[in-house]
N, C-alpha and C positions, 0 to 999 in steps of 0.2 A: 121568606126563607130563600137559600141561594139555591137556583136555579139552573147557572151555568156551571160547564166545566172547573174542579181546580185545574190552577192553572199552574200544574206541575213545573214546568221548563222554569218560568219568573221564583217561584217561591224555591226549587232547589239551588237556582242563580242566586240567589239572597242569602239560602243555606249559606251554600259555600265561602261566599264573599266573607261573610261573617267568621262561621266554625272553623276553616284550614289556619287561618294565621294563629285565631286563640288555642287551636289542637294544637299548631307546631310551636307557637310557644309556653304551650305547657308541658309537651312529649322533652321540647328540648332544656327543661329546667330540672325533669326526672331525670332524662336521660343522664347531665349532670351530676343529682346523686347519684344511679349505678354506678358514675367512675368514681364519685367520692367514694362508693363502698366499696368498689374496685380496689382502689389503692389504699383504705381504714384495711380492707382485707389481709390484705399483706402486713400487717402489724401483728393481728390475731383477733381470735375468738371474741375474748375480753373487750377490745376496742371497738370492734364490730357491736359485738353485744349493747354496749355502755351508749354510744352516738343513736344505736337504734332507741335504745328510753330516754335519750335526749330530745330524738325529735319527736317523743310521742308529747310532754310537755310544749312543744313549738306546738301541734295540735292544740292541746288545748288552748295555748294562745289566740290560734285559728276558730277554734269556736266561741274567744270571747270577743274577735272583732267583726266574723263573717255576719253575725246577725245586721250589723249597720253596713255594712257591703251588701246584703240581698235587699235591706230596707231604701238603701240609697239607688238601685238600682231599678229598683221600681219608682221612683220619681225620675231619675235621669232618663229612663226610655218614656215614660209617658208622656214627658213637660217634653222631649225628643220630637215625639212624636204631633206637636203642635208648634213647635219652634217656638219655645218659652224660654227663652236665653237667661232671664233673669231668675226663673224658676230652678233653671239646672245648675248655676250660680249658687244660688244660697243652699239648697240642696246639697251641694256638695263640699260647702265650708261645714254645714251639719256634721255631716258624715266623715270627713277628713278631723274634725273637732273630737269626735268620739272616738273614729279607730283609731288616734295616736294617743288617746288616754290609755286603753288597752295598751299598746303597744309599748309605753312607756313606764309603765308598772311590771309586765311580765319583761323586761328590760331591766329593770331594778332587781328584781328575785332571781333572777337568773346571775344577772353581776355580785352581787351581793351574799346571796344565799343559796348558791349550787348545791351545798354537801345536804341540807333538808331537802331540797327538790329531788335530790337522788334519792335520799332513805324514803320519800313516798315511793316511789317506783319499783325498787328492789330491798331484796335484804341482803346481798352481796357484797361486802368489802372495797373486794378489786373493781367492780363495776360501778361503785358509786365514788370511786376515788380520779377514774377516767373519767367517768362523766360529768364528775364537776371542776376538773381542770378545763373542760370542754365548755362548758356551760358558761364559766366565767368571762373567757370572750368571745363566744356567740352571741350571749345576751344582748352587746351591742348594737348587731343586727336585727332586732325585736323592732327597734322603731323604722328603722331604714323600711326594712319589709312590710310593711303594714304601709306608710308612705308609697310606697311602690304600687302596690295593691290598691289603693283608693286611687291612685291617678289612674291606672288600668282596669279600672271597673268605668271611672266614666269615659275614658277614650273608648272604651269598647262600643259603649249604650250610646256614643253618638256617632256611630259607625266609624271611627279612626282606627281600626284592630289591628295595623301596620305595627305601628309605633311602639306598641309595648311588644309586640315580637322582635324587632331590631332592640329594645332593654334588654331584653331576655336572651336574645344573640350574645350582645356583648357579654351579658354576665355569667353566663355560662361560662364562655371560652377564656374570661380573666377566672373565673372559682378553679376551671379544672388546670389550667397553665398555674396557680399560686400553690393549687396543694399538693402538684408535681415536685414543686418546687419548697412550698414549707414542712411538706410532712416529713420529704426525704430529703432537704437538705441539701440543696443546687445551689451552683456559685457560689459557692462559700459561705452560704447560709447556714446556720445549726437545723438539724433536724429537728423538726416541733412535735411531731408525730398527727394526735387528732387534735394539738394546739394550733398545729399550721392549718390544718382543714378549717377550724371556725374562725381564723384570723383572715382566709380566702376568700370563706363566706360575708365577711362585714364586708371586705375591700368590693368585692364584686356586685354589693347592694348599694355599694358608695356610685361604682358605676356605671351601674344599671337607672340610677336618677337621674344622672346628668345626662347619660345618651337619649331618657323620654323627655325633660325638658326643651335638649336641645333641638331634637326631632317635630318638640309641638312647635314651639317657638317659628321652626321652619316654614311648618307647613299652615301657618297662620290660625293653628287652633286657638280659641279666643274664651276658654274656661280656664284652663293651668292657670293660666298668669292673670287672670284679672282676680287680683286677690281683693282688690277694695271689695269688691261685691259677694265672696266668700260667705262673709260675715254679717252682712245684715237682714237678718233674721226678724221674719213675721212671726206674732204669735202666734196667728192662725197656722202657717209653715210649719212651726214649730210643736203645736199639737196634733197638728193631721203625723208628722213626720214620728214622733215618736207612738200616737194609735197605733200606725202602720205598720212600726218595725217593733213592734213589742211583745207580738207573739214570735217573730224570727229573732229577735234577740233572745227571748225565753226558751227558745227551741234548741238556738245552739249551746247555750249555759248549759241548760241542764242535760244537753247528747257530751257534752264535751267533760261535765263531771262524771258521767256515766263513760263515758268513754275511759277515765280516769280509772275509775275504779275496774272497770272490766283491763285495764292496761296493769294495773296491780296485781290483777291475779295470776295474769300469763309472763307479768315480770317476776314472779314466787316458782314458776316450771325452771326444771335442769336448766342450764346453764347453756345447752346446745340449741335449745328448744328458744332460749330468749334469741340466738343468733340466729335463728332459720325466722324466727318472728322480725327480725330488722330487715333482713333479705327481703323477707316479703312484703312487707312494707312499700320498699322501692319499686316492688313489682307491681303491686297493685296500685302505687303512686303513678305508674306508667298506664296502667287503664284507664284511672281515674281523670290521668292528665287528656287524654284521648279522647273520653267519653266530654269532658270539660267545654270541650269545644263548641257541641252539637248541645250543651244543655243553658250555657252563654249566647247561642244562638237564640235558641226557645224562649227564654227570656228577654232579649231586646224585641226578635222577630214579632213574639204577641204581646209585650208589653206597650212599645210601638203603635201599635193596632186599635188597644182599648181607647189609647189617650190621645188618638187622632178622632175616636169616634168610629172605629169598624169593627165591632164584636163581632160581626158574622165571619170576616175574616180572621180576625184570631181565633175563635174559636175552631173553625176549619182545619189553620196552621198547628194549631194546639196537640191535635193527637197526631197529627201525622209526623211531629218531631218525634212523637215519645215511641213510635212502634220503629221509625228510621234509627235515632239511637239505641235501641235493644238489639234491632239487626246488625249494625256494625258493630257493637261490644261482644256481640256472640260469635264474629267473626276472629275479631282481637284475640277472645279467649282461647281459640282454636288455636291461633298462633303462638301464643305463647304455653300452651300445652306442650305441644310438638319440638317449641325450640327452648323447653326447661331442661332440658341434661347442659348443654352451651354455656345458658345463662348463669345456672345453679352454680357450677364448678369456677366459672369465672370470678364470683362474687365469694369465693372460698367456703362453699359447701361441701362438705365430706361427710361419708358415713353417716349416723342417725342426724346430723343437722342438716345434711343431703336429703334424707326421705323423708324428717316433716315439715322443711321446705316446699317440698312438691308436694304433699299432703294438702298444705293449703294454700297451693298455687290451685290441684286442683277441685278443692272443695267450693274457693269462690269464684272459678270461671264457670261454676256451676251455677251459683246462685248470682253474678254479676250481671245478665239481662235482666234479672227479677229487680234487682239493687237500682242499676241506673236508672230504671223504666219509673221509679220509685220518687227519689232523683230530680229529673227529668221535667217528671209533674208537677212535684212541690217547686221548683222552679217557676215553673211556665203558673202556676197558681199565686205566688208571690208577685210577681212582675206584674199580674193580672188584679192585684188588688188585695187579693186572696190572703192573706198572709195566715191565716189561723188554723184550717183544716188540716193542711200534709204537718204543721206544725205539733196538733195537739195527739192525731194518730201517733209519731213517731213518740213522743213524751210516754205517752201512756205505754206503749209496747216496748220500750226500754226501761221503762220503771218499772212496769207490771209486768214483766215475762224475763227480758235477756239478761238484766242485770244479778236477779234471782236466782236464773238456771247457770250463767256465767261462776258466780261465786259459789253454787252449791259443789258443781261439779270439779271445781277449781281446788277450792278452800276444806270443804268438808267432805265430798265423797271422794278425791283425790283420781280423778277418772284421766284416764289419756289423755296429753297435751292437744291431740287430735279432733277431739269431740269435747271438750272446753271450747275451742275454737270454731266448731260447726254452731256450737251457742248460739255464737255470736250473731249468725245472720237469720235464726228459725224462724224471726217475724215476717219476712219479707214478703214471702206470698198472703202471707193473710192482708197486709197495708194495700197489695197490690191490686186486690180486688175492691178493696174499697176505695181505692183512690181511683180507678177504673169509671166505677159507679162517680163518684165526684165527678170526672172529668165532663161524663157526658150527660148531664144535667146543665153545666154551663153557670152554676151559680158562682163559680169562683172570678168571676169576670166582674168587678167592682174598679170602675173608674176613678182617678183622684183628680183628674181635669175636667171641668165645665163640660165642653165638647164629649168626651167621653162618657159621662154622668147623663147629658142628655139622649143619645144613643141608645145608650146600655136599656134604658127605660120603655124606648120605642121597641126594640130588637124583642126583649122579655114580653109585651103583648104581641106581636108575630108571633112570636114560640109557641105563646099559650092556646089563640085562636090556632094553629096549627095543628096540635096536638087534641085540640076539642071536635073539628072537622077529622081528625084522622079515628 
């Protein structure tokens, strides 16, 4: 058992190195849409409203390819973690293989059949008429992003987390300069309105590829480009790889139809209530993005660890991510308590779509330590081998509880948009104790490298004789 000191100074040196560039490039991708919704703002209600249930569909998208992002991500830090070049290779032709099947289907539905994708989401006219003028060319960018996203999961997991912050620079600063310019109709441009916003968005996913290629390229990363070895795939790869990721694929499917459906009911609320609901959206995309950082972290930092063969050190590193990130989220939420009048009014909040915006600005900086700590875990449990536990918890308690109480009080008891919306988070403290309990028993620490396999095995009889002597 360890003995000595943590050794705070190296492991929060390592934090950092890691979570600031993924924190600053995902605050500055949010940050991006507030000015998208900044300037949707100034158009109206409607346009505001319609882009916010557009991107709850890009979610779902996001829950049909994140499952092969958490599952590749736990092989990219392990095989990382023993310098297995050939292993993070095929690995991630895997995984680039599947999230562009995703990404090129919800591509298709999107291009193709916007006006159904609307009528799932609301039963409003005018907002399903905006949103699939909208949807028809965002969908575009369905595959671009998801590309994007699988090169910047494995830059990250093999410590390169520069690289997709400088993508994410650029693309930022081309979406918000194009939709300056295509919504409202510069240089002699026709006005697009929220056609010029998703035309932005594809152009600035075009160049947000080219600035991480060309940045790898540079700095001599040797995964991007070596495609011959993408693709040749072990069977044994091949079945470990999908074991692995099949309860996090199962997990996001089925949060992300539930996500759906619980997205159905509060797109059925007033019509002010759907536009303080896209607001917030943005807002909590800005925690989320923040928190993202410190949970990217957790994940390389102890996944790392298992597949070099040091559970004792992952385990250490494990919970002291998960109580660091709930300290700084409850920080966050403070902040943007205090600076929701600023925020609200800028993003064209008025009157009742002004107070239950801030309603549920501040219902979930309430529950958001409990949320990411939650998070956090399943994270640092996934990357650790883990994939099944924070998985089958969160299935059960959105199947069995939120989705239930969501649509009752939604659909059939007709209760305040206010408390539909508190629904939504009531499991959290209960996941939280039991994933608690998980955490520090240490069983979710399951190696997929040799090295780490034999470790893990030595470590587990220490614990045992530890606890028998104690």
């Amino acid at each position: 058992m360890q003995t000595t000191p943590f050794p705070w100074r190296d492991f929060l040196r390592r934090l950092a190195v890691i979570a600031i560039p993924i924190a600053l490039q995902n605050l500055l991708t949010t940050t991006g849409s507030m000015v998208d919704t900044m300037m949707i703002a100034s158009l109206g209600q409607t346009e505001v409203g319609s882009v916010g249930l557009c991107a709850q569909f890009s979610s779902l998208m996001f829950s049909g390819y994140w499952g092969f992002v958490g599952g590749g991500m736990l092989f990219f830090a392990q095989y990382w973690g023993v310098h297995d070049d050939d292993g993070i290779n095929r690995s991630y032709g895997l995984t680039l293989t599947c999230m562009m099947t995703v990404g090129l289907l919800f591509g298709i539905a999107a291009v193709f059949f916007p006006e159904l994708i609307m009528k799932m989401y609301t039963d409003k006219p005018s907002l399903q008429a905006v949103g699939a003028s909208y949807l028809r060319i965002v969908g575009f960018s369905y595959p671009l992003t998801v590309f994007s996203m699988a090169m910047a999961a494995l830059l990250r997991c093999t410590e390169r987390v520069r690289i997709p912050l400088y993508g994410s620079v650029a693309a930022v600063f081309t979406n918000v300069f194009l939709n300056w310019v295509l919504i409202f109709g510069r240089f002699g441009l026709p006005a697009m309105g929220v056609r010029g916003a998703a035309l932005a968005t594809v152009i600035a996913q075009c160049v947000s590829i080219v600035v991480v290629f060309t940045l790898a390229r540079k700095q001599g990363d040797i995964y991007l480009r070596n495609v011959r070895h993408h693709f040749r795939w072990t069977k044994n790869l091949t079945r470990e790889y999908f074991h692995k990721c099949a309860p996090i694929i199962a997990n996001e499917l089925l949060i992300g139809v539930g996500g759906m459906m619980i997205n159905i009911v509060l797109g059925r609320q007033p019509e002010e209530a759907i536009a303080a609901l896209a607001v917030f959206r943005t807002l909590e995309g800005l925690v989320i993005a923040f928190f993202s950082g410190f949970s990217n972290a957790a994940s390389i930092l102890v996944g790392k660890e298992v597949g070099a063969g040091h559970p004792q050190t992952a385990y250490a590193r494990a919970w002291r991510l998960c109580y660091l990130c709930q300290g700084c989220i409850a920080l966050l939420g403070v902040a943007v308590i205090a600076l929701h009048t600023p925020i609200l009014t800028s993003m064209g909040m008025s009157g009742r779509s002004f107070d239950l915006a801030y309603g549920m600005v501040l219902i979930f900086s309430l529950v958001a330590v409990i949320r990411m700590g939650n998070w956090t875990q399943n994270d640092t449990y996934r990357s650790a081998g883990d994939a099944a536990y924070g998985t089958i918890l969160e299935i059960v308690f959105m199947w069995g509880m939120l989705i239930p109480l969501v649509w009752l009080s939604g659909r059939v008891w007709n209760l305040p948009t206010l408390v539909v919306f508190m629904f939504c988070y009531v499991d959290e403290p209960i996941r939280y104790i039991l994933m608690q309990v998980h955490m520090y028993t240490g069983k979710w620490i399951k190696p997929v490298t040799p090295e780490g396999k034999a470790a893990v095995k030595l470590w587990r009889e220490n614990r045992t004789q530890h606890v028998k002597r104690a």
